[in-house]
C-alpha positions in Angstrom: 8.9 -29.8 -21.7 6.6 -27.2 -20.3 7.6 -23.4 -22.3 9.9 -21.1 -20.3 7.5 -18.3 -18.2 9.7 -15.9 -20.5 8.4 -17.2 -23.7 5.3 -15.6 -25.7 1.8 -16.5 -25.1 3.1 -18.6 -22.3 0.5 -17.2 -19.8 -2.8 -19.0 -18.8 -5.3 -16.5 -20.0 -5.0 -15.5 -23.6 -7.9 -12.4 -23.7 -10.2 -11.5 -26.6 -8.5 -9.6 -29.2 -6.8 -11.0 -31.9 -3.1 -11.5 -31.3 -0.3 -10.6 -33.5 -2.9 -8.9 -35.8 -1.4 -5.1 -36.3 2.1 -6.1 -35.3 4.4 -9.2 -35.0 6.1 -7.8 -31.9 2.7 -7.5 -29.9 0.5 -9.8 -29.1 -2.7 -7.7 -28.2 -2.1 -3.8 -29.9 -4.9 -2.4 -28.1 -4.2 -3.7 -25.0 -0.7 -2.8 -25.2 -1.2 0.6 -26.3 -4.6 1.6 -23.6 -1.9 1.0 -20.5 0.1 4.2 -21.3 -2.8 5.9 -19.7 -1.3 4.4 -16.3 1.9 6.3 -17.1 -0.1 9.9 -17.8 -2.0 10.0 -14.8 0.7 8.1 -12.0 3.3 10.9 -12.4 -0.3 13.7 -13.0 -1.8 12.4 -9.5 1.9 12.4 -7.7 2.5 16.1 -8.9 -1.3 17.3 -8.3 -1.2 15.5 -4.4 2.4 17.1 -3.5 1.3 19.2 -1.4 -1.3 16.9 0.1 2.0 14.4 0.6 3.9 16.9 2.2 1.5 17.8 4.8 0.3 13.8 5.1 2.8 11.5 4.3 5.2 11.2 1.5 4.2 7.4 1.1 1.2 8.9 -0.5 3.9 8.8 -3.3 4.7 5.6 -3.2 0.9 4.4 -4.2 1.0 6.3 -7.3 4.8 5.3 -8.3 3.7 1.6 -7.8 0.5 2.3 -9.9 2.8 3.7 -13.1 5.1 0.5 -12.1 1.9 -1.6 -12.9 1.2 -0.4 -16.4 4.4 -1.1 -17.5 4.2 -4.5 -16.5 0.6 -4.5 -17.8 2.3 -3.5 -21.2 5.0 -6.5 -20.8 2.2 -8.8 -20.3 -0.1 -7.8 -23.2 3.0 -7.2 -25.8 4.2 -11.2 -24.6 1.5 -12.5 -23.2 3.7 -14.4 -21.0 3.7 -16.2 -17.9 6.1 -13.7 -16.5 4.0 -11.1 -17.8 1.3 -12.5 -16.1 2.6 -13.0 -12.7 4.3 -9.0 -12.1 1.0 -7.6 -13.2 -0.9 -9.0 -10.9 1.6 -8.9 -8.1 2.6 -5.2 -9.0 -1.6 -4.6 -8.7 -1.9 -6.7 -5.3 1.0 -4.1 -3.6 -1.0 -0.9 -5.4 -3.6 -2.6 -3.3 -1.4 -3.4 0.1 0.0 0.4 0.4 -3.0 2.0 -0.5 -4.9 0.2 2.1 -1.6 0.9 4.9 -1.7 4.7 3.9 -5.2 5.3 3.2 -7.3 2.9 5.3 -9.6 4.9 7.6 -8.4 4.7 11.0 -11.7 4.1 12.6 -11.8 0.8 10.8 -9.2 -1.1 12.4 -9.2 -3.8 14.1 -9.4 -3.2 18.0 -6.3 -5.3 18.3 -4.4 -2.9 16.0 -3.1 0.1 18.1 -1.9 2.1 15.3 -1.0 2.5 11.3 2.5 1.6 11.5 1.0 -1.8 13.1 -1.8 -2.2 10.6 0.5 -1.6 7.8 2.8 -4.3 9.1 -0.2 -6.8 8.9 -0.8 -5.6 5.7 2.7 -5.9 4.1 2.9 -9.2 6.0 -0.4 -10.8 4.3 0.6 -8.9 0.9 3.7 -11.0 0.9 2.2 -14.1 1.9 -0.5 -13.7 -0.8 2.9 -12.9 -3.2 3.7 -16.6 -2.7 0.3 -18.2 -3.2 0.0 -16.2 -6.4 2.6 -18.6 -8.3 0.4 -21.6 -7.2 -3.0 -20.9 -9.2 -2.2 -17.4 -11.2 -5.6 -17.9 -13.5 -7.7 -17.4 -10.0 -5.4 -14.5 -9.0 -7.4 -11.8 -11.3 -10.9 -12.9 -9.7 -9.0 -12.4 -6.1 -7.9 -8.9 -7.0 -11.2 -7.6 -8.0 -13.2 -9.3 -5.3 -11.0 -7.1 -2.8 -13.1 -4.0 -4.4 -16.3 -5.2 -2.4 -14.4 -4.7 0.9 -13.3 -1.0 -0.3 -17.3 -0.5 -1.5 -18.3 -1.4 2.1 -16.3 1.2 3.5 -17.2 3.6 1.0 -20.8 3.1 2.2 -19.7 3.1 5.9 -18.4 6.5 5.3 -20.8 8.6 2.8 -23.7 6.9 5.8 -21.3 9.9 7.8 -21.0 12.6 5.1 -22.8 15.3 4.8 -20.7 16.9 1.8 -23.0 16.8 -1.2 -19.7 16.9 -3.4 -17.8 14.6 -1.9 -21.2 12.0 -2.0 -20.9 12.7 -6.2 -17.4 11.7 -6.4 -17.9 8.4 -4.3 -21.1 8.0 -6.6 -19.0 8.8 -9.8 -16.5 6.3 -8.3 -18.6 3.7 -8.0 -20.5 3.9 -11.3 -17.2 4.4 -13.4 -16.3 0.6 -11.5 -19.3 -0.4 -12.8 -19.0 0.3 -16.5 -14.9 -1.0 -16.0 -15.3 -4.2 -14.4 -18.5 -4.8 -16.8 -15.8 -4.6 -19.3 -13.6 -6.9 -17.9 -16.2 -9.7 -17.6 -17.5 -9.4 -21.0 -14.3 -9.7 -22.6 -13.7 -13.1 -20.1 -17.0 -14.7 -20.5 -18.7 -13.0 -23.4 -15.5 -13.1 -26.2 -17.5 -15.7 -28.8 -20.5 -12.7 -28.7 -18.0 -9.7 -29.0 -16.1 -11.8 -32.3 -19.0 -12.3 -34.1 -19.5 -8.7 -34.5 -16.0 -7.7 -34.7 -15.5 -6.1 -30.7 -12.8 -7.4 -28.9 -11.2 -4.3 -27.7 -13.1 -4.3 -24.2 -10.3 -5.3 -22.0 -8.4 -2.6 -23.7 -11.5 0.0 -22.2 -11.1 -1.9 -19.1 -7.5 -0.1 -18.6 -9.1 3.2 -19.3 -11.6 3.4 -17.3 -9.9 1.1 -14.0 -7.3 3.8 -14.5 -9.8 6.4 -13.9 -11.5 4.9 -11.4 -8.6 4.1 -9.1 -7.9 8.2 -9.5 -11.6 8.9 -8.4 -11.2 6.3 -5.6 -8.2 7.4 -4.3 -9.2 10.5 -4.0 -11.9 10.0 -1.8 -10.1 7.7 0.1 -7.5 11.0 1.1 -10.0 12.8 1.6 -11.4 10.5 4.3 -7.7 9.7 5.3 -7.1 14.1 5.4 -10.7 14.6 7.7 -9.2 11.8 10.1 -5.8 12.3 10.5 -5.3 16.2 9.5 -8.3 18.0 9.9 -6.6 21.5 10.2 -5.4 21.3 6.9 -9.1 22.0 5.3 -9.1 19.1 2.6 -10.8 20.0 -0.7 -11.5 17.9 -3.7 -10.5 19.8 -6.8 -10.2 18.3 -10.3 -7.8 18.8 -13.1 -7.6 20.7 -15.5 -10.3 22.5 -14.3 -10.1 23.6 -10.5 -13.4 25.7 -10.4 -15.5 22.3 -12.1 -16.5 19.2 -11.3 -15.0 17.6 -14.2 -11.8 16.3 -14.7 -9.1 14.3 -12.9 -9.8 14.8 -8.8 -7.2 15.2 -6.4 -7.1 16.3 -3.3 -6.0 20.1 -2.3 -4.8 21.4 1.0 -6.0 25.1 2.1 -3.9 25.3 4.9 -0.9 23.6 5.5 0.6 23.0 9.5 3.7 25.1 10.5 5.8 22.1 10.1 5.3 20.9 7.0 5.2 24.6 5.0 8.8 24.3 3.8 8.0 21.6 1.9 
């Protein structure tokens, strides 16, 4: 009788730290533990982009609530390791993915069947949910799909800085892209390199993975608003500042808004 997808270790992929080793209630501690940076910097980046929301769209939200959603279930999955676990990480990751791209997604981009964003975000959603379904047939391949999606958002990336003249805004898509570099190195080594990394007692890169993913998606994002703010609000006068130190490139970036329309000043 095949084990419930609620019971422990009941997940496909079993990564490289040493389970049940600082705590019989979790399965991987330092995994575990490295996902509460998603719950610092969801509810930061929602409080820092307010007024960016405001003047934009308050489904810019909605991206960074769904991105604290996914460490929670990150943390389910690496305290159980279960099949469960498994499944609402991923798919909790796949719909970060889905609104980002409907809220975010330069305009300019689109398809030239696709009239407008409400209609691009309804192909979106609608391919989001079918990829929902095809996620319970081969889970183990649904990690590899996820991070393969990054290349698309690296070829706009490109598309764009080919169009920007902003020598800051080229350093954060450059720090964005080398920070996905070290993170997804991470992630490999701890899939395919685990023998290597337990011989000499190192098995806490997936938990570095989190860390610097986590960062990564902040740097990204940010860019991507600012792209999304130059296309679709111009007179607002987008700026990138970073957190905790406005005046410094260093930090957590966000976007700012100089000047905010008529209409959207009482909020």
């Amino acid at each position: 009788m095949p084990p419930s997808i609620f019971a422990r270790e009941s997940s496909e992929i079993d990564w490289c730290e040493d389970n049940y080793l600082y705590s019989e209630y979790v399965a991987e501690y330092y995994n575990t533990v490295s996902n509460v940076i998603f719950l610092v910097v969801g509810p930061l980046m929602m409080y820092l982009l307010h007024p960016y929301a405001c003047t934009r769209s308050l489904a810019v939200h909605l991206v960074w609530l769904m991105f604290t959603v996914v460490g929670f279930f990150s943390i389910y999955y690496h305290m159980t390791l279960s099949y469960l676990g498994q499944l609402m990480d991923e798919i909790s990751i796949l719909w970060v993915i889905a609104v980002g791209y409907s809220v975010w997604f330069p305009r300019p981009y689109f398809p030239n069947f696709i009239k407008n964003r409400k209609n691009f975000g309804t192909i979106i959603f609608t391919v989001a949910t079918f990829s929902t379904v095809l996620s319970f047939v081969r889970p183990a391949v649904n990690a590899y799909v996820l991070n393969c999606i990054t290349f698309h958002i690296l070829y706009i990336v490109v598309k764009e800085m080919k169009k920007c003249s902003d020598h800051s805004i080229q350093k954060l898509a450059l720090a964005s892209i080398c920070l996905w570099l070290v993170a997804i190195s991470c992630w490999l080594s701890d899939r395919f390199l685990c023998s290597f990394w337990r011989r000499i007692n190192f098995c806490y890169l997936h938990s570095i993975w989190h860390v610097f993913i986590c960062i990564t998606v902040a740097y990204s994002n940010t860019l991507f608003s600012y792209f999304d703010a130059v296309y679709e609000i111009p007179e607002s006068l987008p700026q990138v500042h970073y957190w905790p130190f406005k005046s410094h490139r260093i930090g957590l970036p966000y976007l700012a808004i100089t000047k905010c329309t008529k209409s959207r000043k009482a909020c």
